[in-house]
Every structure is written in structure tokens, then in C-alpha cells.
C-alpha positions, 0 to 999 in steps of 0.5 A: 792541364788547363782547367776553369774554376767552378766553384770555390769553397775556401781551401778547396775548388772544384774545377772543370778540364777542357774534357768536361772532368771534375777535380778536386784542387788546391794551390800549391805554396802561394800564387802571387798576381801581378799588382793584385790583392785580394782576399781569395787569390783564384776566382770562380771563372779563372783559368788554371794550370793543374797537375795532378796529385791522384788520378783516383781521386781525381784531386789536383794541385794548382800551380798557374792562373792565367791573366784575367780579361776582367773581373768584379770585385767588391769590398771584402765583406770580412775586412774593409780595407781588402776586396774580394773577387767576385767572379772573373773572365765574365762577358756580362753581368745581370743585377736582380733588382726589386721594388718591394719585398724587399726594396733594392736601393737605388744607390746599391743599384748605381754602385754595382753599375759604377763598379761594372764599368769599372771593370768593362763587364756590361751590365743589365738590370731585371727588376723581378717579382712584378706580379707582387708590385701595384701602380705606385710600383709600377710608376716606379719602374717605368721612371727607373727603366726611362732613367737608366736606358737612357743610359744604356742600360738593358732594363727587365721587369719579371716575374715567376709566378706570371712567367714574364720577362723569363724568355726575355732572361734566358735569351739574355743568358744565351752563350755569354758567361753571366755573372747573376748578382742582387740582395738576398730575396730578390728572387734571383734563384727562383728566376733562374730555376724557372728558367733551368729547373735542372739547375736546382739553386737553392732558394729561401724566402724573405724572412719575416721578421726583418724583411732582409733577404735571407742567404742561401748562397755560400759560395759563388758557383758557376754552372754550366747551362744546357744550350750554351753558355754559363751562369755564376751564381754568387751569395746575396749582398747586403751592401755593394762596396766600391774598390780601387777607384779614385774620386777624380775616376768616379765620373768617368764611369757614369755613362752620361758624364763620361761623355761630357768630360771633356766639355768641362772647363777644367780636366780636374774637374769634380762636378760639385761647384766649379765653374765651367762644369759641363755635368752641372750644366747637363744637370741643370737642363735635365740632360742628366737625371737628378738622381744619378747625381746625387748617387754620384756625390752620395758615392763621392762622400763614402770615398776616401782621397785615395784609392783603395 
């Protein structure tokens, strides 16, 4: 019987039929996919085969998992040299930002992007609690909203406590399956339970006494939404690791380079001092923001010669 991953929670997964019934799974033996590895082999929001072990206790044993259409990964957070998959089959993704309280990093905001590309997930970026952001954070958000719908990019700016940008959030969400990510404290789950209290995610304030976020996701879990649609929560990140791109890819999943590539005097091109260089001569006429180049190098830097 086919099923979806719901949940994953190491060994076990809870999992959904096409009835809408619950199960308990596991894998049987070792579930090889082609040309993948990664430190969980089934993913919430794979598709499964399941055969049933006991019909009373609704538990399951998964013996197929069919091809992905896409998916996010990141580098494992327990072992660098591997990655995880955080969630697959998603028609887009939403990261929840903030300006303050705690600051989101443009570089773990553009790597998230890189990595959405990569993978053709669209991605939309919510910068949330507004209501504690004054003039200094507001001019912020305007220059960050210019730069990266420039781009392409959906930008948001919300708040719970003022109720803006939630109607805005929940159309977004309107029957597409949306991977929700961000830094623990951004307020990602308190968004998404002003929009869904029925959903109940688990919130916890910023701690105190270093002004991180605070996990409160374990496990990413995906719900299903009351009008259509799906929503897969997943754990805080600290940091946002790229994996498997090379540095010669890098550039081809920046939007505003992409388009340039071509125009570049060399196919070899890596945009830092050779001549003909099409994204440094956009970059020299304010075509291309200076700081996405420098998000560009910085990522550049942090990456070795090979894939990985």
C-alpha cells in the first residue's frame, strides 16, 4: 500500500495511507537510493510502499520509496562529511527571517536560497516580528525587500502580535506543500499557530542569557492544513550547510548571475578577477547588489574544490 511520511522519529515513522489512516513504520533490511546518501534514508514527504505487520496495531514495514521530484538537504548536523535530508516532494519552501531578537544573518539567508535553487524548491522569505522592529529595522527591511525581490524573491514582513502579513502567509500556504524553515526564535511556530491554532506546534521563547533561539522542534513533521494543502515543520537551524555543489555551480544558483553567465568571456568563469567578466561588470554598475557578492565569495571560501 502506498503511504506518505508524516513524521520521522529515528527508527520509527509515522506515516499516512491514501485513506487518511495512520501507521506505525520501519524499514525492512537496508533501502538503497540510487546515487543518494544521506544520514536518513526516508524523509518526511517521501512516498512509500508498505506492507502491513499487524492490522491491530496498525504497524508497518517499508519496503520501496519512490523517486523523489525534489528535495532539501543540508549538511548533517552530527557528521560534516554527510547530509540530511530535510524534507522532500515540496512545492515550495518558506524561511522565516528576523531582524532582531534574534538577528538572522544575511549569509544563512542567501545560503538557504542557494540551496532552494539547487534543488528547484521556490523559495519565499517572511521576515517576522515586526511589531518589536523600530526605523533602524524597518530601513532594514525595506533595503533587504528591494535587494531580493529584485531577484525574484516573494518577500513578507509580519507580526503576530499586530496580525500583519498572517492573511498574506496563509494564502501563500493555500494547497502547495510547504517546507517552513528558519533559526530557533524566529517565530515561525507562533505564526503558524496564529494561522492554524488547531495545528498546536510547539513554541518556546528566545533564551535569555544568549539571545539564540531555543529548539523546540525535534523531528521535522508535516501537517496537514484544514483547506488544502501541507505544511512541514522542522527543527530550528543553527547554521544552514550547503552540499553537493560544486564551486564552478555556485553562481548558476544566484538568480541575478545566472542570467549573466553567458555573457562572461570565459565558460570557466569564477567572477572574482578574470577578464571579461560579465557579474563583475554588473557588479560595477549596480546591476547586482553588492552584497550578494560578497555572500557569493564568503560561500565560495567555505567551500572546498570538490563536491561534497
Amino acid at each position: 500500500m502506498k503511504a506518505l511520511i508524516y513524521k520521522s522519529t529515528g527508527s520509527w515513522y509515522i506515516t499516512k495511507n491514501e485513506e487518511g489512516k495512520i501507521f506505525k513504520a520501519r524499514i525492512k533490511g537496508v533501502l538503497k537510493i540510487s546515487g543518494l546518501t544521506s544520514t536518513n534514508p526516508i524523509a518526511v514527504g517521501d512516498t512509500v510502499d508498505m506492507e502491513l505487520e499487524n492490522e491491530l496495531e496498525s504497524t508497518a514495514t517499508i519496503t520501496a520509496i519512490d523517486d523523489r521530484r525534489n528535495y532539501i538537504a543540508r549538511v548533517s548536523p552530527h557528521n560534516k562529511n554527510q547530509h540530511h535530508i530535510v524534507a522532500s516532494n515540496l512545492d515550495q519552501s518558506i524561511l522565516f527571517a528576523t531582524i532582531k531578537d534574534p538577528k538572522t544573518s544575511q549569509g544563512f539567508i542567501d545560503r538557504f536560497l542557494v540551496s532552494a535553487e539547487a534543488y528547484h524548491v521556490p523559495a519565499v522569505i517572511v521576515f517576522n516580528k515586526a511589531d518589536v522592529y523600530r526605523k533602524k529595522e524597518l530601513d532594514k527591511f525595506d533595503e533587504l525587500k528591494s535587494m531580493y525581490e529584485a531577484i525574484g524573491y516573494k518577500v513578507l514582513l509580519a507580526s503576530v502580535v499586530n496580525n500583519q502579513g498572517v492573511d498574506e502567509v496563509k494564502n501563500i500556504l493555500l494547497g502547495k506543500v510547504t517546507l517552513l524553515s528558519g533559526h530557533s526564535g524566529v517565530g515561525k511556530s507562533s505564526l503558524i499557530n496564529a494561522i492554524f491554532p488547531q495545528l498546536k506546534l510547539r513554541t518556546k521563547e528566545v533564551s535569555d542569557w544568549s539571545g539564540k533561539g531555543m529548539h523546540t522542534t525535534t523531528f521535522a513533521e508535516m501537517f496537514d492544513l484544514p483547506f488544502g494543502g501541507k505544511v512541514i515543520d522542522t527543527p530550528g537551524l543553527r547554521e544552514f550547510g550547503i552540499v553537493h555543489i560544486d564551486k564552478q555551480e555556485l553562481s548558476h544558483y544566484f538568480p541575478e548571475m545566472r542570467v549573466r553567465l553567458t555573457n562572461c568571456q570565459f565558460n570557466n568563469c569564477m567572477h572574482i578577477n578574470e577578464p571579461g567578466c560579465a557579474i563583475k561588470d554588473a557588479l560595477d554598475k549596480g546591476e547586482i547588489h553588492v552584497d550578494r557578492y560578497v555572500s557569493y565569495m564568503t560561500i565560495l571560501d567555505t567551500m572546498e574544490d570538490k563536491s561534497y
